[in-house]
N, C-alpha and C positions, 0 to 999 in steps of 0.2 A: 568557416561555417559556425553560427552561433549555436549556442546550447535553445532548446525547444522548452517552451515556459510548460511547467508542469499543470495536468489537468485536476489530479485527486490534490485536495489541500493538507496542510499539511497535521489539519487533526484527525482528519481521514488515515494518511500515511502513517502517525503515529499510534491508532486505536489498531491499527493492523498489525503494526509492529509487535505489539502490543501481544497481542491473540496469539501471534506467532513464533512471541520469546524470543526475541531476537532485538526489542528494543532499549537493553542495555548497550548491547553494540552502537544505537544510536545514538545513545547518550554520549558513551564517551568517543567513538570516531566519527559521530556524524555519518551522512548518508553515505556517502564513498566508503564506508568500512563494511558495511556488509555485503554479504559473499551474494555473487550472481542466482545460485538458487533462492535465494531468500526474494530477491526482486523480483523474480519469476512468482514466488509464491506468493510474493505481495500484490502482485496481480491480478492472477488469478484469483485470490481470494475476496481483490476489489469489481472485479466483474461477477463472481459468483451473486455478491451485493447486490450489484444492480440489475441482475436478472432477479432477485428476488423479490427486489424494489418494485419494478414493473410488473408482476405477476400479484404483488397486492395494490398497484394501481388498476389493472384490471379487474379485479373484484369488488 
C-alpha cells in the first residue's frame, strides 16, 4: 500500500507547527517525531483555516 501524497503543503504544515509549538520537534525529528495529538491538532487547526477562509469568501 503506498503512502497518500499530502494535501496541506508544506509551508502550510510548517506555519501550524509553528502556532502550535511543536515545530522544534520538526526540526530536529522531522515529521515522524511528533506525537499523534499534535497531528490531530494540526488538523484541526488547518480546517478550522479553511472554514475561515470560506466564510471570507463568502462575504
Amino acid at each position: 500500500m503506498g503512502r497518500r501524497r499530502g494535501i496541506m503543503s508544506d509551508q502550510l504544515k510548517e506555519e501550524i507547527a509553528k502556532e502550535l509549538g511543536f515545530y522544534d520537534t520538526v526540526q530536529k525529528e522531522g515529521w515522524g517525531g511528533i506525537k499523534a495529538r499534535d497531528a490531530g491538532n494540526m488538523v484541526k487547526r488547518a480546517v478550522e483555516m479553511a472554514e475561515q477562509q470560506m466564510q471570507r469568501d463568502k462575504s
